[in-house]
N, C-alpha and C positions, 0 to 999 in steps of 0.2 A: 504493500500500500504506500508504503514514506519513497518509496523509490520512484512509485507512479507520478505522486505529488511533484518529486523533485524533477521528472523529466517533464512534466509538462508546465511545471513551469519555468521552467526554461526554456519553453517553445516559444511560450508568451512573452518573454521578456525578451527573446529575439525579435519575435513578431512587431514589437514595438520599439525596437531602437530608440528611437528619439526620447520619447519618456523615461526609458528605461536610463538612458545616458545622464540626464536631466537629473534622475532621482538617485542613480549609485553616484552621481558628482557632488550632490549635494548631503547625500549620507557622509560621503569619505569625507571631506571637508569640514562636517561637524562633530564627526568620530574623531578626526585627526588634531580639532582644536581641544578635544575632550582630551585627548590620551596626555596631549601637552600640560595641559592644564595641571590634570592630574600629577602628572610628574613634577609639577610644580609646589604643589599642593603636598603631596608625598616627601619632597626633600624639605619643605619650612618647618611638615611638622616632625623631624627626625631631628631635628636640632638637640647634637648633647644628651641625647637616647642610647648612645654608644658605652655612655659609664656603667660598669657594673651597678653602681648604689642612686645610678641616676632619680631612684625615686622616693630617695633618702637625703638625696643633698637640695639647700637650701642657701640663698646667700642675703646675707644680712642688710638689709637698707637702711634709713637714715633720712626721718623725718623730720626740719628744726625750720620755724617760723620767728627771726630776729631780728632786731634794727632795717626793718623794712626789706629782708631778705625771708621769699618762703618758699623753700627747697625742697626736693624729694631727690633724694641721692642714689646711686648704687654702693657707695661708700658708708664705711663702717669707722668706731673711732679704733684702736691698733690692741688695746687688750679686751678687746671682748670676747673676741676667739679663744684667748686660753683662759679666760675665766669663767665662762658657759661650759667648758670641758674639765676643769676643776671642780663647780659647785653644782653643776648641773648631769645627775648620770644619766640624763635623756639622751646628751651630746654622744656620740661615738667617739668622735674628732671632727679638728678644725684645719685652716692651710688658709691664708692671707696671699694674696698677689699683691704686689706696689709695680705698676708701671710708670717710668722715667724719662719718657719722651726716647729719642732716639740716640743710639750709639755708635760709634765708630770702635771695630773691633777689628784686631787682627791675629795672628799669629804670630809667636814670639820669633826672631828670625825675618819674619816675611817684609819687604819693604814697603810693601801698602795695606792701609786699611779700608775695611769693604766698611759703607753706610749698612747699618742692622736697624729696624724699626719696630724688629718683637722682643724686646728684651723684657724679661718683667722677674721683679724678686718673690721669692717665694719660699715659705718655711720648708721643714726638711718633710712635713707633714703631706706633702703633694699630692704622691705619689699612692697615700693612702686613700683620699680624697675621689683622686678623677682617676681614671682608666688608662695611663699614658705609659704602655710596656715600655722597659728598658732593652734595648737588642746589647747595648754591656753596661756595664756597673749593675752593684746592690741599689735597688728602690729605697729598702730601710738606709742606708747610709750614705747616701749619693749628696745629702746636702745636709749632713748636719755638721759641718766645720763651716768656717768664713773662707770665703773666698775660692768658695768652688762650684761647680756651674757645670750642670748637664744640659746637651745640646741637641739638638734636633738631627737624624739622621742627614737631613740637605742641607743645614749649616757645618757640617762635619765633610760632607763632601765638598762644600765651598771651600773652609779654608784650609781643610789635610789632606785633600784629594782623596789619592786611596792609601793615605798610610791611616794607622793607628791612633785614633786623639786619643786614647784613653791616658792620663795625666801626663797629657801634656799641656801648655802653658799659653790661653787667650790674652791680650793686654786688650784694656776696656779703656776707651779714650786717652789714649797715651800714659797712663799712670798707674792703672789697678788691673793688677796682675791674677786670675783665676783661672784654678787648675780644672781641667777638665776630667769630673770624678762618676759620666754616666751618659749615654747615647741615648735618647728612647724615637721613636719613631715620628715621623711628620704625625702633627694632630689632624685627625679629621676635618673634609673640610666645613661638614655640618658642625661645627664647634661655634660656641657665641663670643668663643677669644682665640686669639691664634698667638702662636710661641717660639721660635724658634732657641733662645737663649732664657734658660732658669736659673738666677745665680742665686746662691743661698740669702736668706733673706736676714740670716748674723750678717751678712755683710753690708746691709743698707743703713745709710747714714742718716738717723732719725732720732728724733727726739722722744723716746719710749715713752708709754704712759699717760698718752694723754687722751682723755676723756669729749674733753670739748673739741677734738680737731678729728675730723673724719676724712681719713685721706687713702683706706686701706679696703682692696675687695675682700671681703671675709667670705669662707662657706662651713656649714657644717653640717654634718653627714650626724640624722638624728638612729635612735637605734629601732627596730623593727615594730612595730607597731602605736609610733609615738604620731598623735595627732596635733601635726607642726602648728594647726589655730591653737587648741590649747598651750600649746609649749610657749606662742608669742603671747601669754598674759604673764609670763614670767619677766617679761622685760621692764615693767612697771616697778618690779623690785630691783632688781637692775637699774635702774635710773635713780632710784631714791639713795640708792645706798653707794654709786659710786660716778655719776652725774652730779647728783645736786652737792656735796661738798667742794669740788672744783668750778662749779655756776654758784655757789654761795661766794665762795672766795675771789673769784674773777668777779663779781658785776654785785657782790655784797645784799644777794634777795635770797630768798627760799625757793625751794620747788615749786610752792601751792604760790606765793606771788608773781614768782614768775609767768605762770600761766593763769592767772588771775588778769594780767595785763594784757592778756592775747597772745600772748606768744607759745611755742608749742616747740619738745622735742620728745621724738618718739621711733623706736627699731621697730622695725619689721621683717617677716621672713617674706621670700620668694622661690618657688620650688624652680629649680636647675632647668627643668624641661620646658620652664616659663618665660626664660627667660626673653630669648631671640624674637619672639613676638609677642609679649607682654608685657614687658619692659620699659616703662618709657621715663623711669629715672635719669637724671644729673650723671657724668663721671661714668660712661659707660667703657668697659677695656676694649669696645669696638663698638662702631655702629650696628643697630639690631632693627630687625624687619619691624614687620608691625601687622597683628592680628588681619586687620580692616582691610588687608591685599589677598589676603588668605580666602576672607569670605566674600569679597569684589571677583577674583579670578573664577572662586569656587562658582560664584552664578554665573559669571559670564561663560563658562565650561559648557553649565547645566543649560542656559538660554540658547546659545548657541548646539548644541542636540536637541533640544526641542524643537529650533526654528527647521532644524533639518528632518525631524521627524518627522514635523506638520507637515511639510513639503509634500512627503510621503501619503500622510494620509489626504493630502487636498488632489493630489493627484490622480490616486487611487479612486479614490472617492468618483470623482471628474468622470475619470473614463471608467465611471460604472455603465456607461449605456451601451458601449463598446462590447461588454462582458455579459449583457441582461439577457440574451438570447440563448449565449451558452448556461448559465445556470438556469432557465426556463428547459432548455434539449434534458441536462444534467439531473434535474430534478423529477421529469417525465419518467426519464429512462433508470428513476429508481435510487435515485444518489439523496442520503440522507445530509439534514440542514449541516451535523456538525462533521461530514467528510467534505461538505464545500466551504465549513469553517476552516479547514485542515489542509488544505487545499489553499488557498488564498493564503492562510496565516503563513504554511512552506515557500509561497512565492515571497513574502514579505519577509523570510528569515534568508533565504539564500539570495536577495539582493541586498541586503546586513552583511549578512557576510561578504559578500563580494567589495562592496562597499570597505569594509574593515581590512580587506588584503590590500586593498587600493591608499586607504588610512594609512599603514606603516610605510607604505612606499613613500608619503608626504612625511611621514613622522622622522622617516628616516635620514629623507633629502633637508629638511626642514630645522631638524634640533642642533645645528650649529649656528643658526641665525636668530635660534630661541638666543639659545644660555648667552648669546653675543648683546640681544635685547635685557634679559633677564637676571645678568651677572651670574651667571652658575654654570655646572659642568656635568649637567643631565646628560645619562647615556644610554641610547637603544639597545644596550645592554641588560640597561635596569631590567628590560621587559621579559627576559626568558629566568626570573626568578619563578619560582611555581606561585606565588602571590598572583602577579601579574600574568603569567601566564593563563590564569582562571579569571582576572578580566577581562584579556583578550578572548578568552572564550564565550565566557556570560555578559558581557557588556552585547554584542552585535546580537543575540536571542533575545536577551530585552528590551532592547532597540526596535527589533524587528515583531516580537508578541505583540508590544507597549502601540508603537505605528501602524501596526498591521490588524491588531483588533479591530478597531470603527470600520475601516474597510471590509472583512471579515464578515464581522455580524450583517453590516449595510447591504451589500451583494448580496449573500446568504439569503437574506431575510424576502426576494423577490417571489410574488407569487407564479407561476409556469403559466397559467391563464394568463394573466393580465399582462406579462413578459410576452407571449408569444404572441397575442394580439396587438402589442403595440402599444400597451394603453400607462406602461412605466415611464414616468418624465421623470429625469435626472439629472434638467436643467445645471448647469456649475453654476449661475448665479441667481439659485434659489434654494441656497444649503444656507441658514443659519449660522450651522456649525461651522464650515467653512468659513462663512464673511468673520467669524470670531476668530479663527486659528489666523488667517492673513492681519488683523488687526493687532494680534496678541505680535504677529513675526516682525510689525514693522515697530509696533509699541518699542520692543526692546530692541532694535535699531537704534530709535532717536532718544531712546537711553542712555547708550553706548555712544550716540554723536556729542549728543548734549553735554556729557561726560568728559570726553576727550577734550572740546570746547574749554572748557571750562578748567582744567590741568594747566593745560596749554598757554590759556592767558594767563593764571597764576604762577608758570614760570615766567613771562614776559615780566610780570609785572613786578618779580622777583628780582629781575636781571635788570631791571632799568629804573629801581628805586634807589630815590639818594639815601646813600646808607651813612650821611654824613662825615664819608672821609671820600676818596678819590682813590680806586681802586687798579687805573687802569695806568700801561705802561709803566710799571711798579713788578720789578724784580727783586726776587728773595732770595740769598744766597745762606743755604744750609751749612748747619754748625762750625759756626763763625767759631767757635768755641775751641776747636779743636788749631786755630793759629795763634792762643795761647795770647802772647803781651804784643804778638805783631797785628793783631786781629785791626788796632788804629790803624798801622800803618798799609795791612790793606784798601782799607776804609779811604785813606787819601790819598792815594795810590788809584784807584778805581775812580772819583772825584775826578781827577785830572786827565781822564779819557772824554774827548769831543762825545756829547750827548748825553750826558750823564749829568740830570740838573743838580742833583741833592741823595745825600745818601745816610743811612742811620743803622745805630746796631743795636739790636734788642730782640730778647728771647719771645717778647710777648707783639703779636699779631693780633687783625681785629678779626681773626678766623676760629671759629668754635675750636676749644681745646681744654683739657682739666685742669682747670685752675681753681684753688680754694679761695675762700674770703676770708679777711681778718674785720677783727670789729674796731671803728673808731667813735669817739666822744666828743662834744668840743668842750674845752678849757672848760676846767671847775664843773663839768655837769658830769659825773662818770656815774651815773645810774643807769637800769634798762632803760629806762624811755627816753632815754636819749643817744641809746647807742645805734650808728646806725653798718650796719658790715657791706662791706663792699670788696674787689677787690685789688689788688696794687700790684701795679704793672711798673716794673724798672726799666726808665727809659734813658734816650740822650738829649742832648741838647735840640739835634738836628729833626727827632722824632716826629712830631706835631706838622713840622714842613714839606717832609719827606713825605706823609702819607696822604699830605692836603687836606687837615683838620680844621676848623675853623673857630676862633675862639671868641667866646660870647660877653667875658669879664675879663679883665684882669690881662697878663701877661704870659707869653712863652717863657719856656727856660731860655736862660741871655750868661754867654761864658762873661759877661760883663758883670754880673752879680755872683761873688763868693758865696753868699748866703744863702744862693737858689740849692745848696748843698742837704738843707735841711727844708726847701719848698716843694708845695705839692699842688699838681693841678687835679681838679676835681670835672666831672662829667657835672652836665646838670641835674640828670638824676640826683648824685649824691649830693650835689647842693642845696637840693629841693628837700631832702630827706635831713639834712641838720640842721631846717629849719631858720635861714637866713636868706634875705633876696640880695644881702652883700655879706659873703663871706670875706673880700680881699682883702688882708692881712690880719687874720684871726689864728687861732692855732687853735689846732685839732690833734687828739692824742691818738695811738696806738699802743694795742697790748702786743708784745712783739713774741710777748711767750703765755700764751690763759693759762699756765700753774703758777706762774708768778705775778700778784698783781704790782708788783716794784719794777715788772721789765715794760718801761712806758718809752715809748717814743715821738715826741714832738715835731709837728710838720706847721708850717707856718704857709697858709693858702694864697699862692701867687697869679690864681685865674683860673679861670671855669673854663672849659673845653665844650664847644656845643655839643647835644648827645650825637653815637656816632652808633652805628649797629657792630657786637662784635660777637655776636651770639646769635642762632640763626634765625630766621624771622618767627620762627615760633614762637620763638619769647619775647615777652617785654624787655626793653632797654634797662638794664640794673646797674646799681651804683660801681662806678669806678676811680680809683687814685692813682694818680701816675706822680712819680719820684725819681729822681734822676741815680739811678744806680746800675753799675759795670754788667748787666746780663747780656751776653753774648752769645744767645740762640742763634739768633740769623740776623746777617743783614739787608736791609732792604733799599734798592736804587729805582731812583725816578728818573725814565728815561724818554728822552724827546728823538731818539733817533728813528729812523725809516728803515733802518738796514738794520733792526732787533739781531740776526743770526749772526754777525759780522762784529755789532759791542759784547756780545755774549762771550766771544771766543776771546776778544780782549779783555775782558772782565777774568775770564779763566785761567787767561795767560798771567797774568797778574795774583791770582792765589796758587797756581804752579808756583812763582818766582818764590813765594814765602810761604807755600809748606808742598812742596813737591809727592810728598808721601804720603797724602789725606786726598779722599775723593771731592770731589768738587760736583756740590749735587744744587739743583736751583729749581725755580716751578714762578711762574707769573700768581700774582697776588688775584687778580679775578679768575686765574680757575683756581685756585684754592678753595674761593667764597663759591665758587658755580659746582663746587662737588661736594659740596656740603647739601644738593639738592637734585645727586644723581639719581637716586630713588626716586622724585618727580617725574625727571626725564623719562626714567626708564618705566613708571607708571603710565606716563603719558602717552610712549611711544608703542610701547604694546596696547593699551587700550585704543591707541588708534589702527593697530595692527587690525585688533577683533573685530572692531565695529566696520571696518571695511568687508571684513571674513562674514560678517553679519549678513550686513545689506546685501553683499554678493550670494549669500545662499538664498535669501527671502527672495531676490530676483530671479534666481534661478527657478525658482516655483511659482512667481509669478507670473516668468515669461513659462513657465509648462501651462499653466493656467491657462493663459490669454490664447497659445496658439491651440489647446485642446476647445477653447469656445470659438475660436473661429473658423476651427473645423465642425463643430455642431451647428454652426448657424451660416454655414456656407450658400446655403439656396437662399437662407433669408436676404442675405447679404447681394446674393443676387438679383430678386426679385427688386429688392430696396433701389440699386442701382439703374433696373432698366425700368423704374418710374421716375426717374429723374434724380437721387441720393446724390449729396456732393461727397468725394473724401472724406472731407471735414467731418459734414454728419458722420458720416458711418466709421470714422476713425472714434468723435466723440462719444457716440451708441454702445462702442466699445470698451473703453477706456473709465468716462464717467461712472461706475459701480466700484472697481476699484480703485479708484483716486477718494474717492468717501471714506470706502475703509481707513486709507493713509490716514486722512485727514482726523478721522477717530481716534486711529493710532496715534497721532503726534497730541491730539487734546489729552488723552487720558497720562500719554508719558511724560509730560510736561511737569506735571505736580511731582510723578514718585523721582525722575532726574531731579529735581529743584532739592527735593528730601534728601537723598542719596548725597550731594555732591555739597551742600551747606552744612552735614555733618562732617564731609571731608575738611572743610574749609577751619570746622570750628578748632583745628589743630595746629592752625598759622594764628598767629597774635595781629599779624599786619596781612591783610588778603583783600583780593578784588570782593567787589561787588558780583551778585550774579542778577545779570538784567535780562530785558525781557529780548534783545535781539539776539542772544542767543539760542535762545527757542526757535525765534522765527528762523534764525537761519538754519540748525538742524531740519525744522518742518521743513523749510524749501530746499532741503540736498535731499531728503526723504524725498518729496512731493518729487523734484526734478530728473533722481534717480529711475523711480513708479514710473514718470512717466515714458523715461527713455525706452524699460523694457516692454512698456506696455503699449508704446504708441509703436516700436520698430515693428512690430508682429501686427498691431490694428492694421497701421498703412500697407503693409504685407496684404491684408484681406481685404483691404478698400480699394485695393489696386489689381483685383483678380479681377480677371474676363467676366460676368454676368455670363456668355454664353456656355463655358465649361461647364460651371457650378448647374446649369438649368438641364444642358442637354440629355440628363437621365429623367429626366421628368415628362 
């Protein structure tokens, strides 16, 4: 019987090429956006599922609302870790990362050092922690000495090639020497931190102990059956017994006044697996996805196989009249309703399948233009797991049951009388159902347009707001740090190349980065309510010029004043926030250590700086201090030249001449600020990938549609004509049914696009407006699309002979 099924239809899906092409193109098409998707969907959420205890580790956040700062961190303060594993036997263990910005590392011996940008310290506890096999060294004893450091198998192949590192000897920016005591393997690249270099974490130079300064990723791995909400109401004691005496003695209040005033500090946990797209704390050890992609792609997968199913059923459906004769012969000659249900459903499962063989061929050709859109390294490999292997198998059966039902029952359902005589209409534009599925396929089109829309202009509008400093023709030359006391005289050295207006050296950039805040006072008022934290950035003289800042009060730093030694320029935020509309020449304190209230430092305010964005548009502008002190991250040159590739190399030639042996690495200041909003792009740009992938399948059922009714109304069309019908008529007679539907289509998606995409928005602090011509114009690329494939195939039937269409009559 299933064999009969399948050979006959197969007869039929020859017999009808053209639909049949029409609908496996438009099946593979939306099987093949589905399998992506999913593959998408599949690796965001395997993130750091790789750990054995993955569903035991938890990492400690950092809740604190002060001096007009209210933060949610991923940072922890540095002894909570071992004191939650001392007093608490819930803990199993703990393991602390500090990351330090980047390193220049080399080999002892080697004459140069390579730029490393995963270094991060880490207790000897790691290894107990996360899943990270050793291919040599002991795990237990790989880092519990100072100054030793296990490494990643492909930093091991970077700088030993193929000899042996195992203790042998890394130099970490020219001066600190660490033995290498342990190899483990490249981390995953599903991980939500990446690592190349772990130096013991005895080895970081830190001020132990302190309570108020959160500047450490903690995690800890709780023991088997500990419920981690319960476990975080332990932190309440926690905070009373070893917070509030260092917040007493720092700012001289209580715990219950302190938060009596509005302010608020408070740990919380976050489960491991949560991290990569849950996450949306302060101080992350890497940039993390975010849920809201997860469940955007997930429907756009699902919409997109629906629009492709519909396709199926409107078709199917369509040319029921085509098929009413044979289940009227079918049902004579003895064929019961559910073998012609069995029958149709077989036709509907093996052009699924067909479809689905056609799908990996796109999957296949196609998944290196994804992960290119996508950032990822999804591979057609995935799919011969046996997981995957049983959705390639049940995915196109349900596809093909799911599409092939309505048609199925609908056929089926023909009486043989009424069939044989003539008297079944199955008009295509008097199915309900139909005009719903076309309405429902263009709905989530101008969803998808609307959407993309709307991305789009929120990067424009990203990339071309004044972000109060002057971003462009602004060159950064990385770790300025590593040319030691010559780092000036590159600096004037560089200066004195034609194009080269101004140039400054300082570790700190107005480009998102971990930085803490300290709290300041002004004179004589050192209680809460007048502290306000912000944070201080070490600059130079040259600073404020070089980046084209522009200043609101008061004065730049001037090598003309001695005393600018001890002044500080203030953003207006922070000037806003100590509560003065003239600070100029006031002094403002700092606590320069919060366990000591005697370590104060005095800054005396020489001008406000207008605010300037240095944190990404999600956030509000927050208080900042800038102070003229020796950091020497990078330097930054402002360049007027035309021939950018030609000062670059003179610029390089000139850090050769004074330090020959250190890489010389650089990056322009606006893409620095423009990849801080790659994940936009890369939203934006696949979502306009799909919604094309969209429209193009809905047309494709469209134009099946249009040329299946103008094959049913071919005589009418002719009679029409040899009464005198223009084109026009009878292209509009055509056309005007489904252009209504659109037009539903675009009223009804208008409202859920506006919802959808104003919840995106509400994750920018600074974002467009969304107005009403965006609608219109998704409606009219809708509407102008509709009528391309609708009107190619009308005027196709408005322009047939009258005489052909008649001469059987």
């Amino acid at each position: 019987m299933f064999r009969n099924y399948v050979k006959i239809a197969w007869r039929n899906l020859r017999k009808q090429r053209g639909l049949t092409f029409i609908n496996i193109a438009g099946l593979a098409m939306g099987l093949a956006c589905c399998l992506l998707i999913m593959l998408y969907v599949a690796d965001e959420l395997s993130y750091d599922r790789y750990n054995a205890k993955a569903d035991r580790i938890y990492r400690i956040h950092t809740d604190v609302k002060f001096g007009g700062n209210d933060s949610k961190s991923a940072v922890s303060a540095d002894p909570i870790g071992p004191m939650l594993k001392q007093d608490y036997p819930q803990v199993e263990q703990f393991v602390r990362l500090h990351q330090r910005g980047t390193w220049l590392v080399k080999r002892v011996g080697s004459a140069n050092s390579l730029r490393e940008e995963n270094v991060t310290f880490a207790d000897s506890t790691l290894f107990d922690v996360f899943t990270l096999p050793l291919v040599a060294g002991d795990p237990k004893r790989a880092l519990t000495q100072p100054n030793t450091v296990v490494i990643s198998e492909s930093a091991a192949k970077r700088h030993f090639g193929n000899q042996n590192p195992m203790g042998q000897i890394l130099t970490f920016d020219r001066d600190q020497n660490y033995k290498v005591t342990g190899v483990m393997r490249d981390m995953p690249v599903n991980s939500h931190f990446h690592s190349d270099f772990f130096p013991a974490m005895l080895s970081d130079d830190y001020q132990w102990g302190q309570w108020l300064s959160n500047n450490h990723h903690t995690y800890i791995v709780l023991r088997e059956g500990t419920d981690y909400r319960q476990f975080e109401k332990n932190f309440d004691a926690v905070i009373e017994k070893y917070v509030g005496p260092q917040a007493l003695q720092f700012i001289g209040v209580t715990l219950a006044k302190f938060r009596q005033a509005g302010n608020r500090f408070e740990f919380s946990l976050m489960p491991l697996t949560d991290i990569h797209l849950h996450s949306k704390e302060t101080i992350q050890l890497a940039p993390n996805s975010d849920i809201q992609y997860v469940y955007i792609f997930s429907a756009v997968g699902l919409f997109i196989l629906l629009i492709a199913g519909i396709n199926f059923m409107n078709l199917a459906t369509a040319r029921s009249a085509n098929r009413a004769k044979e289940v009227g012969v079918r049902k004579v000659l003895g064929s019961e309703r559910h073998q012609l249900i069995g029958q149709f459903m077989a036709e509907s499962v093996l052009m699924t399948g067909l479809a689905m063989g056609l799908a990996l061929l796109i999957v296949a050709v196609s998944i290196p233009f994804f992960n290119t859109l996508a950032a990822k390294e999804l591979s057609i490999r995935s799919l011969l797991s046996p997981y995957w292997l049983l959705v390639l198998v049940a995915l196109p059966i349900a596809v093909g049951l799911l599409a092939g039902s309505y048609p199925a029952i609908f056929l089926s359902s023909f009486k043989p009388i009424s069939v044989l005589k003539g008297k079944v209409n199955v008009s295509v534009n008097r199915s309900g159902l139909r005009s719903g599925l076309v309405v429902f396929q263009f709905m989530m089109s101008v969803v998808l347009i609307v959407g993309t829309i709307i991305v789009y202009r929120q990067i424009i509008y990203i990339q071309s707001k004044n972000l109060g400093f002057k971003r462009d023709q602004v060159l950064t030359v990385n770790d300025v740090y590593a040319l030691g006391k010559q780092a000036e005289t590159f600096k004037q050295e560089a200066l004195r190349l034609p194009g080269v207006v101004s140039g400054s050296i300082s570790g700190y950039l107005p480009t998102p980065s971990n930085r803490s805040g300290n709290s300041f006072f002004p004179e004589g008022k050192i209680d809460q309510k007048n502290a306000v934290s912000m944070q201080v950035w070490g600059i130079d003289h040259d600073y404020v010029k070089t980046l084209g800042m522009t200043m609101g009060q008061g004065r730049d730093f001037s090598r003309n004043f001695g005393s600018d030694s001890s002044g500080v320029i203030l953003n207006e935020t922070a000037a806003k926030l100590l509560g003065s509309s003239n600070l100029i020449g006031k002094r403002i304190l700092q606590f320069t250590n919060p366990q000591e209230k005697t370590s104060i430092k005095t800054y005396t305010v020489i001008g406000v700086v207008k605010n300037f964005h240095f944190e990404s548009l999600r956030h509000t502008i927050g208080a900042l201090a800038m102070v003229l002190d020796a950091n020497s991250g990078a330097a930054s040159f402002r360049m007027s030249s035309t021939n950018l590739p030609a000062l670059i190399g003179q610029i390089e030639t000139k850090w050769k001449q004074v330090a020959p042996d250190q890489p010389f690495s650089y990056a322009f200041l606006e893409d620095s600020f423009d990849a801080m909003y790659r994940a936009e792009q890369r939203i934006g740009t696949i979502a306009l990938t799909f919604a094309v992938l969209a429209i193009m399948i809905a047309c494709l059922g469209l134009f099946g549609l249009v040329t299946f009714m103008a094959e049913q109304r071919t005589k009418e069309i002719g009679v029409r004509k040899v009464l005198g019908a223009s084109v026009t008529s009878i292209v509009t007679l055509l056309s005007k049914d489904f252009l209504k539907l659109v037009f539903i289509a675009i009223l009804i998606a208008s409202p859920i696009a506006w919802f959808a995409m104003n919840r995106w928005l509400q994750d920018f602090a600074y974002k467009i407006d969304i107005e009403w011509w965006m609608f219109a114009l998704a409606g009219l690329l809708a509407v102008g699309i509709a009528l391309l494939t609708v009107g190619f195939q009308s005027i196709k039937a408005a322009l047939m002979n009258p005489v052909k269409s008649l001469k059987s009559e």
